[in-house]
C-alpha positions in Angstrom: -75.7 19.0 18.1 -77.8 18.5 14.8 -75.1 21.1 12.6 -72.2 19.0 14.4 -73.1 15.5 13.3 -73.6 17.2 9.5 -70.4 18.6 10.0 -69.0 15.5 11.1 -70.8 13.5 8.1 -69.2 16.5 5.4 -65.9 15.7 7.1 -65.6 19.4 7.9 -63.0 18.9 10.4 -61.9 22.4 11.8 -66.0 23.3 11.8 -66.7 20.2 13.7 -63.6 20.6 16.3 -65.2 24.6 16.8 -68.4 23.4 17.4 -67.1 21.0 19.8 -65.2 23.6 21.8 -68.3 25.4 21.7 -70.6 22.7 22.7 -68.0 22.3 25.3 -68.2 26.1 26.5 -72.1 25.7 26.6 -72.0 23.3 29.0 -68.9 24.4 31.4 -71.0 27.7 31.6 -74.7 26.2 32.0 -73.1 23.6 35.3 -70.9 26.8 36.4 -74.0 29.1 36.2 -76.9 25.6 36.9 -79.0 27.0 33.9 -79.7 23.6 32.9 -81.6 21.2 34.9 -79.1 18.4 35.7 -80.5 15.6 33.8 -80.6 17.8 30.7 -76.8 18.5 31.4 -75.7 15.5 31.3 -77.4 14.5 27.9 -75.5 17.0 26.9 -72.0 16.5 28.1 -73.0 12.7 27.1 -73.7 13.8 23.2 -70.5 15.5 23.5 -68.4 13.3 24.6 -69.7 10.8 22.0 -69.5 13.5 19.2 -66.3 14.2 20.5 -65.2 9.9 20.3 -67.0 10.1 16.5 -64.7 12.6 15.3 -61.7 11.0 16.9 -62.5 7.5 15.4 -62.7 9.3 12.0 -59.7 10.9 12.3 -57.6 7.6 13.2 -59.1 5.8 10.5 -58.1 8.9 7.7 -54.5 8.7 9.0 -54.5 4.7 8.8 -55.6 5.1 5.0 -52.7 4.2 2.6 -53.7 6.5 0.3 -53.5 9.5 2.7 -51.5 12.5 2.1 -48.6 14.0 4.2 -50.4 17.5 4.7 -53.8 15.4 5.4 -52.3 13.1 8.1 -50.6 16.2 9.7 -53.7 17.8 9.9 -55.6 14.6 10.7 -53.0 14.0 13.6 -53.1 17.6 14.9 -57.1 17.4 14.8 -56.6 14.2 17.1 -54.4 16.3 19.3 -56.6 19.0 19.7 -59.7 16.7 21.0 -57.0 15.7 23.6 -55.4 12.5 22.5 -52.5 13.0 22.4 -50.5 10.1 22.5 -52.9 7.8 20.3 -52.3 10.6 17.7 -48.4 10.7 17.8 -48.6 6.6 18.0 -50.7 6.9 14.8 -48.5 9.5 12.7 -45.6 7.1 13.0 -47.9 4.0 12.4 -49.0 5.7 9.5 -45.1 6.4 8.2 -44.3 3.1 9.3 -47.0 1.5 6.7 -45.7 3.8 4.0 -42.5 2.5 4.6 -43.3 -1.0 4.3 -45.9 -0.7 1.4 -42.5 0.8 -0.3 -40.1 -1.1 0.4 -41.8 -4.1 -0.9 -41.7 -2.7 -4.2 -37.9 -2.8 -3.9 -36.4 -6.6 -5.2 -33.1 -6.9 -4.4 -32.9 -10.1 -6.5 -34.0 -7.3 -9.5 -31.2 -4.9 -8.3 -28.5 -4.9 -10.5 -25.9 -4.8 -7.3 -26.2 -4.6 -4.0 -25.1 -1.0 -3.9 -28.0 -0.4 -5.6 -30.5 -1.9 -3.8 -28.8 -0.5 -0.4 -28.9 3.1 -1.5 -32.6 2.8 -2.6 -33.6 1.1 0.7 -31.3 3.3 2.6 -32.5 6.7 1.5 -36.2 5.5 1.6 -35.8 4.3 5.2 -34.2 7.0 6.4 -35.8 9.6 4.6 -39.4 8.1 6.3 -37.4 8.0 10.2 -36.6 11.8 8.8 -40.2 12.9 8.0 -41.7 11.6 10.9 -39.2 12.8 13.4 -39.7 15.9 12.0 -43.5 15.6 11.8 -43.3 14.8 15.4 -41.1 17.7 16.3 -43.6 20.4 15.0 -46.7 18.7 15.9 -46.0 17.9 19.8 -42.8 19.2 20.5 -39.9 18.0 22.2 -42.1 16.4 24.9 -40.1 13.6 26.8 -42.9 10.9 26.7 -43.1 11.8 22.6 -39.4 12.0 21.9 -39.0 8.6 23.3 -41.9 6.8 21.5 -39.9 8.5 18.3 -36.8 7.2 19.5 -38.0 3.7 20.2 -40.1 3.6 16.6 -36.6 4.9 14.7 -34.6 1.9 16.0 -37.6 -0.1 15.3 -37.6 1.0 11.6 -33.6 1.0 11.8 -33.1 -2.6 13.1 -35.8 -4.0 10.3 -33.6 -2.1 7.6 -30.4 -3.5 8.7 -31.7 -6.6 8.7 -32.9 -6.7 5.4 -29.4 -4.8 4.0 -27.8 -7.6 5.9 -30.1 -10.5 4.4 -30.1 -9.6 1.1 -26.8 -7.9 0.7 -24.7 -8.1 2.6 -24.2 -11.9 4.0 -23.2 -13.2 0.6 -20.7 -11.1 0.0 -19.3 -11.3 3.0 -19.3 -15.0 3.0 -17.1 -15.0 -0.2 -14.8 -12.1 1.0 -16.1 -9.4 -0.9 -14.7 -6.8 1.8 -15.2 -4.2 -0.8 -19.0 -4.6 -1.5 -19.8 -5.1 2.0 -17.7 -2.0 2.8 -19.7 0.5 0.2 -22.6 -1.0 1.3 -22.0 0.1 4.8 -20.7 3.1 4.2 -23.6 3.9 1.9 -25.6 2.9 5.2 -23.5 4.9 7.8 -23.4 7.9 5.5 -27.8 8.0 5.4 -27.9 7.1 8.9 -25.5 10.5 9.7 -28.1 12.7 8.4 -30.5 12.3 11.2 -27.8 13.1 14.0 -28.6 16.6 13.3 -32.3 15.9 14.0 -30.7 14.4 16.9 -31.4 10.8 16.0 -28.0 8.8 16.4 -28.8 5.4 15.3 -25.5 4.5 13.5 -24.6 2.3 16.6 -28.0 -0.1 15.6 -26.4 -0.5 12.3 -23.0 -1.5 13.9 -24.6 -4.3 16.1 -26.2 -5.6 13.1 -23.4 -4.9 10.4 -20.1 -5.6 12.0 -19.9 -9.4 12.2 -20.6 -9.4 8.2 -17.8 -6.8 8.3 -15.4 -8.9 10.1 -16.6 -12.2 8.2 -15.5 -9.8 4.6 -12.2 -9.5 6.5 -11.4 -12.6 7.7 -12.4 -14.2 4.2 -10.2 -11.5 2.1 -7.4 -12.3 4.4 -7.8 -16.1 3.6 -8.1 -15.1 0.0 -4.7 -13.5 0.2 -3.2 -16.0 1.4 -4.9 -18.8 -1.6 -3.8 -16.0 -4.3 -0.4 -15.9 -3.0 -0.1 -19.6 -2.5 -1.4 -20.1 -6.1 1.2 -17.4 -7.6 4.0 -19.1 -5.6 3.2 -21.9 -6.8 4.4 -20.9 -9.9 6.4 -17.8 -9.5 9.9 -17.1 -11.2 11.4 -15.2 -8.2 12.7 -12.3 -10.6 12.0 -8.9 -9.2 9.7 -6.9 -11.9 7.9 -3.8 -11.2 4.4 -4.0 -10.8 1.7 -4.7 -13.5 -0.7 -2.0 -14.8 -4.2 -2.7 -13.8 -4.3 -2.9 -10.4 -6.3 -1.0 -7.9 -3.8 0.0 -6.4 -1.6 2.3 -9.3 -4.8 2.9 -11.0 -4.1 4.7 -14.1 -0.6 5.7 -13.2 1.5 6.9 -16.1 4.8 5.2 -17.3 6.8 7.6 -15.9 5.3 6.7 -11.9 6.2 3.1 -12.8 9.9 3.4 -12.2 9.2 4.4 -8.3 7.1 1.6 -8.2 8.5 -0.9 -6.3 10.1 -4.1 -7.6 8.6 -7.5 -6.0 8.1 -11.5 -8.1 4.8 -12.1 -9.2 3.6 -13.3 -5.5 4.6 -10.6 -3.2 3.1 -8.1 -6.3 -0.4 -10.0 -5.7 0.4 -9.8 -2.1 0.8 -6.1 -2.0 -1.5 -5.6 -4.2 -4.2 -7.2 -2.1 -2.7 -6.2 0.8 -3.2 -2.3 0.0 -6.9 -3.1 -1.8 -8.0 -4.6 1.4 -6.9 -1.5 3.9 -8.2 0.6 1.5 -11.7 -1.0 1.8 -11.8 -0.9 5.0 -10.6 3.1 5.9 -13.6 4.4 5.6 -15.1 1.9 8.0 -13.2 3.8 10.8 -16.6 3.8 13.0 -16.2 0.0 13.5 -13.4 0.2 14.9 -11.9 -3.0 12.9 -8.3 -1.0 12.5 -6.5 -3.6 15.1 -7.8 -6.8 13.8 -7.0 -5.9 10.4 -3.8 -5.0 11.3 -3.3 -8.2 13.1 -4.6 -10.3 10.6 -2.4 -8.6 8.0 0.8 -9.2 9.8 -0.5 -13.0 10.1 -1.0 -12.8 6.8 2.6 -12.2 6.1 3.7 -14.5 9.1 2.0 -17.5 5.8 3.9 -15.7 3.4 6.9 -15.3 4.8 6.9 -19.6 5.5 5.8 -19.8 1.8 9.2 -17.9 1.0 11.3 -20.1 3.7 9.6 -23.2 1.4 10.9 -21.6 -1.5 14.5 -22.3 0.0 16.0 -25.8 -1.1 15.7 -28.5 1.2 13.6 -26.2 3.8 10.5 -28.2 2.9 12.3 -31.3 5.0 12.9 -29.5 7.9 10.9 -26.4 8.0 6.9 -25.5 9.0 6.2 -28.5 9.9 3.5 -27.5 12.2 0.2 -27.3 9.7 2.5 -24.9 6.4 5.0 -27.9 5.3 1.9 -28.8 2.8 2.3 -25.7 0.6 3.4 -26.2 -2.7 6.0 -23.6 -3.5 8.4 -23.2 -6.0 12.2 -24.1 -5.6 14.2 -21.0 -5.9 17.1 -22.2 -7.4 19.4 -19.9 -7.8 21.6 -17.8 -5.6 19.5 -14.7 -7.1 16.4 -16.4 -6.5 17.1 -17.0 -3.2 18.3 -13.6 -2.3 14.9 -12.2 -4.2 12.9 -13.9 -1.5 14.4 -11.7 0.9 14.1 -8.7 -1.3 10.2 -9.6 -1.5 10.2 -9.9 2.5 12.0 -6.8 2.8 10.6 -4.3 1.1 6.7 -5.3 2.1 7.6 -5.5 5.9 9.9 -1.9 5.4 7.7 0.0 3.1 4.9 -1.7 1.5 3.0 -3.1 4.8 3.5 -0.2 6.7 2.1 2.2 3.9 -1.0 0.2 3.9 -1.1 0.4 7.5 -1.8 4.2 7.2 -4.9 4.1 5.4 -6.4 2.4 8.5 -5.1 5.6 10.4 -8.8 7.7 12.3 -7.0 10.3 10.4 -6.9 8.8 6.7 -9.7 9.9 5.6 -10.0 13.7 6.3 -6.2 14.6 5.8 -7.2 16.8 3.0 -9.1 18.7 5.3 -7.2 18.8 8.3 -4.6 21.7 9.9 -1.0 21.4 9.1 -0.1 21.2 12.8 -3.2 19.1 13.8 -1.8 16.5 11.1 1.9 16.9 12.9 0.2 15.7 16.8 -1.7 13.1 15.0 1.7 11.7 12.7 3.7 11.9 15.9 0.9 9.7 17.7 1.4 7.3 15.2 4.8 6.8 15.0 5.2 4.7 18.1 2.8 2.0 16.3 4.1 2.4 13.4 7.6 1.0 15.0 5.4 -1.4 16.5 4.5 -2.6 13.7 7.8 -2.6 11.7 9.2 -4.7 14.8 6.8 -7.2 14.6 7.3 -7.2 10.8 10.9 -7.1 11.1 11.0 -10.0 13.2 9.5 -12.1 10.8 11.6 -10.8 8.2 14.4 -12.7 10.2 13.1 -15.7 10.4 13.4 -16.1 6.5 17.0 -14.2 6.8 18.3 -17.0 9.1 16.8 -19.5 7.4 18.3 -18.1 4.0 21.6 -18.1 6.5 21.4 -21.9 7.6 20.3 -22.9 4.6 23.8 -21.6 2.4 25.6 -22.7 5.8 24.8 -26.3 5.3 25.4 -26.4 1.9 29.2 -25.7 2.8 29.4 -27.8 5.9 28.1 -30.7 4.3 28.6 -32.8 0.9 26.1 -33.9 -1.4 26.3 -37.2 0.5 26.0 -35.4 3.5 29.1 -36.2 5.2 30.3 -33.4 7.5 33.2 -31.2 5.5 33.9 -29.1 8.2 35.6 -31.6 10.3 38.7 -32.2 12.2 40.0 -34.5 9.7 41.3 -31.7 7.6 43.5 -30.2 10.2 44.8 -33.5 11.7 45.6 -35.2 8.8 48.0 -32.4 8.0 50.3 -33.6 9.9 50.9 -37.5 8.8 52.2 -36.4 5.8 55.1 -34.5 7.4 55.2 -32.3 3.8 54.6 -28.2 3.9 51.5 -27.7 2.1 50.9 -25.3 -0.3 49.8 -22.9 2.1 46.4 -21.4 1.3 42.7 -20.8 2.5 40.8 -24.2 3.1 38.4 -25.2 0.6 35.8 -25.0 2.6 36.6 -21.1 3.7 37.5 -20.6 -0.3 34.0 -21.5 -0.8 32.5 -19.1 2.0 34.2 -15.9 0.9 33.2 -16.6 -2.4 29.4 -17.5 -1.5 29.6 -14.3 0.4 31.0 -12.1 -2.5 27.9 -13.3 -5.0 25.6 -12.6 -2.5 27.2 -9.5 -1.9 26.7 -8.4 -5.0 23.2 -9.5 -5.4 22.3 -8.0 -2.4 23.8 -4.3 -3.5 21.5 -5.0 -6.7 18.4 -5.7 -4.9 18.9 -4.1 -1.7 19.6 -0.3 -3.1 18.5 2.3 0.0 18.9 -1.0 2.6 22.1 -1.6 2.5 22.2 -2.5 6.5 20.2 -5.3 5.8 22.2 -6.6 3.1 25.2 -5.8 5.5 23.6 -8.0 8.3 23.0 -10.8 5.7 26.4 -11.2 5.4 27.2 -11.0 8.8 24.3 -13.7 9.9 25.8 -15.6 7.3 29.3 -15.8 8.4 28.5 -16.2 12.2 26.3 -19.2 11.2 29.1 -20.8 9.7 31.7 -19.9 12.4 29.0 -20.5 15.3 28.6 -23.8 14.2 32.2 -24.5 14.1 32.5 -23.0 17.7 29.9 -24.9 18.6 30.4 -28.6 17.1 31.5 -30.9 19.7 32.1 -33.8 17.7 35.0 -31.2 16.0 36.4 -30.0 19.4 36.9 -33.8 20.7 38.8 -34.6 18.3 40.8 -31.9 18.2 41.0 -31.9 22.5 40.7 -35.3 23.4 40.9 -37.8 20.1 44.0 -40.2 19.2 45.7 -38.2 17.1 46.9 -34.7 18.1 46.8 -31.1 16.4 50.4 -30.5 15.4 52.0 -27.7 14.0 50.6 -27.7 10.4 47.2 -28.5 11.0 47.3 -25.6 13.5 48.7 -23.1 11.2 46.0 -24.2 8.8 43.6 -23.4 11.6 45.1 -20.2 12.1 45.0 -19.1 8.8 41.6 -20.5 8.4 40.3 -18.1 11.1 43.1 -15.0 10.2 41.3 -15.3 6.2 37.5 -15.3 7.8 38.3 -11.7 9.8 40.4 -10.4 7.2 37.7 -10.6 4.4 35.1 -10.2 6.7 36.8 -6.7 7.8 37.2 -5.8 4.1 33.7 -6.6 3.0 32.5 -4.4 6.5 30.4 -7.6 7.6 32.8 -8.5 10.6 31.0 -8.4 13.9 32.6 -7.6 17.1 30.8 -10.7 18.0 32.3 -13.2 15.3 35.6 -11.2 15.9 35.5 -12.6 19.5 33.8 -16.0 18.4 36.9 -16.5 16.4 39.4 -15.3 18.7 38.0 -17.6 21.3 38.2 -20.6 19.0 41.9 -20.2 18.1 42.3 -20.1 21.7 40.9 -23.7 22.1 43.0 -24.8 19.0 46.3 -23.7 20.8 45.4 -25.0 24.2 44.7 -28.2 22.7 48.0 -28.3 21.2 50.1 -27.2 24.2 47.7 -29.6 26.3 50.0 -32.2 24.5 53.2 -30.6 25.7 53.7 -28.8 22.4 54.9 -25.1 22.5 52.4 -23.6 20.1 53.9 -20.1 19.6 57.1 -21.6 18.2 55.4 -22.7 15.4 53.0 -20.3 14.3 54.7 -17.5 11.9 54.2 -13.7 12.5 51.0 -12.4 12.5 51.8 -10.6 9.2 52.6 -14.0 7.4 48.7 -15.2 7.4 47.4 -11.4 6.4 49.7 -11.5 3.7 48.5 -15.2 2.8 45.0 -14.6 2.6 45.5 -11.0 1.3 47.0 -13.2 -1.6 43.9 -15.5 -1.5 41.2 -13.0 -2.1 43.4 -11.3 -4.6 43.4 -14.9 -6.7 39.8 -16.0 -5.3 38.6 -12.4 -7.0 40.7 -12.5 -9.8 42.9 -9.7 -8.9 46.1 -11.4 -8.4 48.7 -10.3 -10.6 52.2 -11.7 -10.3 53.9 -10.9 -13.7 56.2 -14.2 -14.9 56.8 -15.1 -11.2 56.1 -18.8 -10.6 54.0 -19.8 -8.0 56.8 -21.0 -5.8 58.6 -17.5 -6.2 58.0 -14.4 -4.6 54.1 -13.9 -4.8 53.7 -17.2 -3.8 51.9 -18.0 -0.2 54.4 -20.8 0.1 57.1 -19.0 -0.5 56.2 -16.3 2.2 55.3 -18.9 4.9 59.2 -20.4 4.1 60.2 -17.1 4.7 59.0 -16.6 7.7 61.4 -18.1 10.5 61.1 -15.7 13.4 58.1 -17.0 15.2 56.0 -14.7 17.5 53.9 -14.8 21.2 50.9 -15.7 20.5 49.9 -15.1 24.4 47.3 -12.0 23.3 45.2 -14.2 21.0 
């Protein structure tokens, strides 16, 4: 016992444990073999034991030592181990990482760091290279003993949890609370990406980090998305509405050449800074796919555009009066003035809900991110997965699209139906009057109709500027268009009691005005390919009503409508002289090329029953 406790003074740990053992052996053998009286047995099992607590109580206090070594609190823990405390030595080796840890990551200042990215990758690979070293510390020391795996399991989430907090304290809440998706986004992939290593040591803690890092994740998003919606507002404020192809500089091109720039898509100032961000934001947020945040940024995107898109219907004349009302008629947008303009907001709509939008929406794709890497026919099963919410998505886009269409549609209908003074112009008045004079008119197109074809021929040829590769949609413009004009005519009882039940009746010259009215609607309509089998009918219908309310005044109707080729031939004439086109040598207007003269010359009247 005497060379023990000098061994134990000198510190001469592997000595002291062997003379232990052997003290230990001594005494198994003298009770087993009762050499030893039992008084002087116990003295000795008693030193023992109390040599044995010594050497323990040593050995915690070497491994509690900052200054300690790794190889010397391996061998201090394993010593510990061997005198058969176990679990106070695998408690100690982690308490003993756990003080490095801290002791080092004080002498870490965030407030010093030059950027949060900074600051996150030194605290990340410091914290994660400790939870490394002792899980593998603990792994060769005692094993892969349940009761010690779980104590390493518990003490890693530990050491986790206090890191994210700190990444989340120092870092990331301020820059999620100003929208800086980005920064909080490298900062928690920089996070994620340490955390990953340890799976192979079978450590998954990167769902700790989530708890802890997500609601600053979604914070960044919801912020960016009202930031996109200021940046827009403040550009619209402002913008020009003439379609130029995007800036250099942005994130988004990055250092494209001159020649990528004419594929680059052609947008006003505000849907460029919508697209812009718009494409910034899902690319900030694709490498986040382990948060799962995909949906709600898709959502919030498209309500994103659902702002923009009642930005653009403010941009209409007049639509700040009777539009968005509900919490968006406060925006300040600029007036588009022009025809041009107008059309452009439709181009801007357009082309972000067809193209632009859905192109961002495939960086939040699971699959983004290792498409380099993947098999051609893997890549196939995963695109055709994606196609049904990619329709989705341009439905739901689509339909807000619309919404600014129709508007856009209403809007240049009302300018037509009513005057500057706002007196109806599409009224009965201009069919019944016809007939007071008693005197042929010079047959032709209404005004009012006059005005619609050639309303619909410049935006026509706006829309094949702006609209090259969607031609449908500039086709359905036209259409929408027309039936809101004709609709509302169908539709306007104030028109149709006049015409039905008022003092004055329909007679033969206001009907054949009507007739023609309607005959010149489908005819250019047809040409320009914008006629709808639903207006067709629409208008079909309402020449109907206009001869039942004439014969409802015991008037035969047929006999004093012309042939059916008279009012093709009269407004064939009008959209030759409406366009220009018309070319009728030295022939006066009353002679042959005249629509006057043709409606004299038509005297054989026709049934009408079929119409």
């Amino acid at each position: 016992m005497e060379s023990l406790e000098v061994l134990l003074a000198e510190r001469r740990v592997d000595e002291a444990l062997d003379a232990l053992d052997e003290g230990e052996s001594v005494a198994k053998e003298a009770r087993d073999r009762q050499t030893l009286p039992p008084a002087d047995l116990q003295s000795l099992q008693t030193a023992i034991f109390e040599q044995r607590q010594k050497l323990a109580d040593q050995l915690a206090d070497a491994a509690c030592q900052a200054s300690i070594s790794g190889y010397e609190l391996r061998s201090a823990v394993m010593a510990l181990k061997r005198l058969g405390d176990g679990p106070r030595a695998h408690t100690l080796l982690l308490t003993s990482h756990q003080q490095k840890l801290k002791s080092n990551t004080q002498s870490l200042h965030p407030s010093a760091a030059s950027h949060g990215v900074a600051y996150t990758a030194a605290l990340s690979h410091l914290v994660f290279s400790t939870i490394a070293q002792g899980a593998s510390d603990s792994l060769a020391i005692f094993d892969d003993e349940p009761a010690y795996s779980s104590e390493l399991v518990t003490w890693s989430v530990n050491q986790t949890e206090a890191y994210a907090q700190l990444i989340r304290r120092h870092v990331l809440a301020s820059a999620a609370a100003s929208g800086g998706l980005r920064a909080v986004a490298e900062c928690v992939q920089i996070c994620l990406g340490h955390c990953s290593l340890l799976e192979a040591r079978g450590l998954s803690l990167s769902q700790v980090l989530l708890k802890y890092f997500r609601p600053c994740v979604e914070q960044a998003l919801t912020a960016n998305l009202k930031r996109i919606e200021q940046c827009t507002a403040a550009l619209a404020a402002a913008d020009d509405w003439l379609l130029v192809h995007s800036p250099m500089g942005s994130r988004s091109l990055g250092a494209a050449p001159l020649g990528a720039m004419i594929s680059q898509p052609k947008l006003s100032t505000s849907a460029h800074k919508f697209n812009t961000m718009v494409q910034e934001l899902c690319e900030d947020i694709s490498p986040l796919e382990s948060l799962r945040l995909s949906h709600q940024a898709l959502e919030g995107i498209i309500q994103t555009f659902n702002v923009y898109i009642n930005m653009l219907i403010n941009a209409l004349p007049g639509s700040m009066e009777t539009e968005n009302i509900e919490g968006t008629g406060h925006r300040i947008v600029r007036i588009a003035e022009t025809e041009a303009q107008q059309t452009a907001l439709l181009a801007n709509a357009l082309l972000l809900a067809d193209e632009l939008i859905p192109r961002a929406a495939t960086k939040l794709s699971p699959c983004h991110q290792q498409q380099a890497n993947r098999m051609e026919d893997s890549a196939k099963r995963s695109s055709e997965r994606r196609i049904p919410e990619q329709r989705e998505l341009k439905r739901r886009l689509q339909r807000l699209v619309d919404q600014l269409r129709d508007s856009f549609c209403r809007q240049h209908a009302l300018e037509l139906i009513f005057g500057e003074d706002g007196v109806v112009r599409l009224n009965a008045d201009m069919y019944l009057n016809m007939d007071e004079s008693g005197e042929e008119p010079e047959w032709f197109p209404s005004p009012i109709y006059q005005e619609l074809f050639e309303k619909l021929t410049r935006i026509a040829n706006i829309a094949s500027e702006l609209f090259i590769g969607r031609e449908r949609f500039a086709t359905m413009l036209l259409v929408r268009l027309t039936d809101t004009v004709i609709l509302w005519l169908s539709e306007d009882q104030n028109f149709w009691e006049e015409i039905e039940q008022g003092p004055r009746p329909l007679g033969p010259l206001g009907l054949q005005q009507f007739y023609l009215d309607m005959e010149f609607v489908i005819l250019f309509a047809s040409q320009g390919r914008y006629l709808s089998r639903n207006l067709h009918q629409v208008i079909k219908n309402i020449i109907g009503k206009a001869i039942e309310a004439v014969a409802a005044n015991k008037m035969d109707p047929y006999s004093m409508l012309p042939e059916d080729e008279w009012f093709a031939d009269v407004a064939q004439i009008a959209i030759k002289m409406l366009t220009g086109k018309a070319n009728f040598g030295n022939v006066e207007r009353e002679g042959v090329g005249s629509p006057t003269a043709s409606a004299r010359s038509a005297s054989s009247p026709i049934s009408h029953g079929s119409q």
